[in-house]
C-alpha positions in Angstrom: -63.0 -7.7 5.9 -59.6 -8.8 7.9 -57.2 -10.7 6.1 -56.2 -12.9 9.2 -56.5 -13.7 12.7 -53.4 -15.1 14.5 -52.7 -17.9 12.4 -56.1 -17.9 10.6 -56.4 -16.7 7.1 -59.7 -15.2 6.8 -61.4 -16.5 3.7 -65.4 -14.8 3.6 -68.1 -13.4 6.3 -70.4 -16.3 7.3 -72.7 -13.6 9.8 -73.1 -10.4 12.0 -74.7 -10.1 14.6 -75.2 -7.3 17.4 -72.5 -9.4 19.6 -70.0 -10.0 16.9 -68.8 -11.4 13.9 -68.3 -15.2 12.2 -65.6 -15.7 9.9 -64.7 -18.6 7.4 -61.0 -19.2 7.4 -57.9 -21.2 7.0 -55.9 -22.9 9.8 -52.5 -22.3 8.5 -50.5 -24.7 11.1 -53.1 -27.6 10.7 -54.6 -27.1 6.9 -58.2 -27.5 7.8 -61.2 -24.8 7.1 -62.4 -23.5 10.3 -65.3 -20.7 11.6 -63.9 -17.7 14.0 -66.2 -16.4 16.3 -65.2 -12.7 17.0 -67.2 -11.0 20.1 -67.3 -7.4 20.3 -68.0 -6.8 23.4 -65.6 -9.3 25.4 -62.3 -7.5 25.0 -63.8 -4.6 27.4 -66.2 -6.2 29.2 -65.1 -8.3 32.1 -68.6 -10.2 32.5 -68.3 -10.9 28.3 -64.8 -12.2 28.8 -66.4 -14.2 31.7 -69.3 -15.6 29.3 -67.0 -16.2 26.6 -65.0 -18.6 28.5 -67.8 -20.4 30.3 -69.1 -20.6 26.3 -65.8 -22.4 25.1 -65.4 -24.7 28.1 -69.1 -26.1 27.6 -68.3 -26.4 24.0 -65.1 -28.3 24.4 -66.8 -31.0 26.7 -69.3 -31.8 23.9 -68.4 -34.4 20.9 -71.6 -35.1 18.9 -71.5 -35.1 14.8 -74.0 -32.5 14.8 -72.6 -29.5 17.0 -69.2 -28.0 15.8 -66.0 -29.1 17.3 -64.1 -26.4 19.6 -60.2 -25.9 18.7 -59.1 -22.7 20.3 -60.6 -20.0 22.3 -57.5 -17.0 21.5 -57.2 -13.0 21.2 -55.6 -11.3 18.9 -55.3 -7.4 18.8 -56.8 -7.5 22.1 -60.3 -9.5 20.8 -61.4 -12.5 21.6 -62.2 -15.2 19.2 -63.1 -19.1 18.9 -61.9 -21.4 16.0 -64.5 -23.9 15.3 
């Protein structure tokens, strides 16, 4: 298991999947518990990369109790995550 992403401390595994990965973890800067998405496939695939950000812009137009809030679509080591 990672330790961190950026400035995410990775804290368990929450699910795998066949595109990626979904961590629990730590927002250092802001102290609040967050879930990073991790897709696989995005850091070498243009049309993922292209998904991926069509995915986070939808998310961050939508405020509802029930649906997670979107904080940051990033990369670090050359993958692509979002911290929800």
């Amino acid at each position: 298991m990672r330790e961190a992403i950026a400035h995410y401390t990775v804290t368990g595994t929450l699910g795998e999947g066949g595109m990626g990965v979904v961590y629990a973890a730590r927002d250092q800067r802001l102290g609040r518990s967050v879930a990073i998405k991790m897709i696989r496939a995005a850091s070498h695939d243009p049309a993922a990369r292209d998904r991926l950000n069509r995915e986070a812009r939808a998310a961050a137009s939508i405020n509802h109790p029930s649906i997670c809030q979107l904080y940051e679509i990033g990369e670090h080591e050359g993958e692509l995550f979002l911290a929800m």
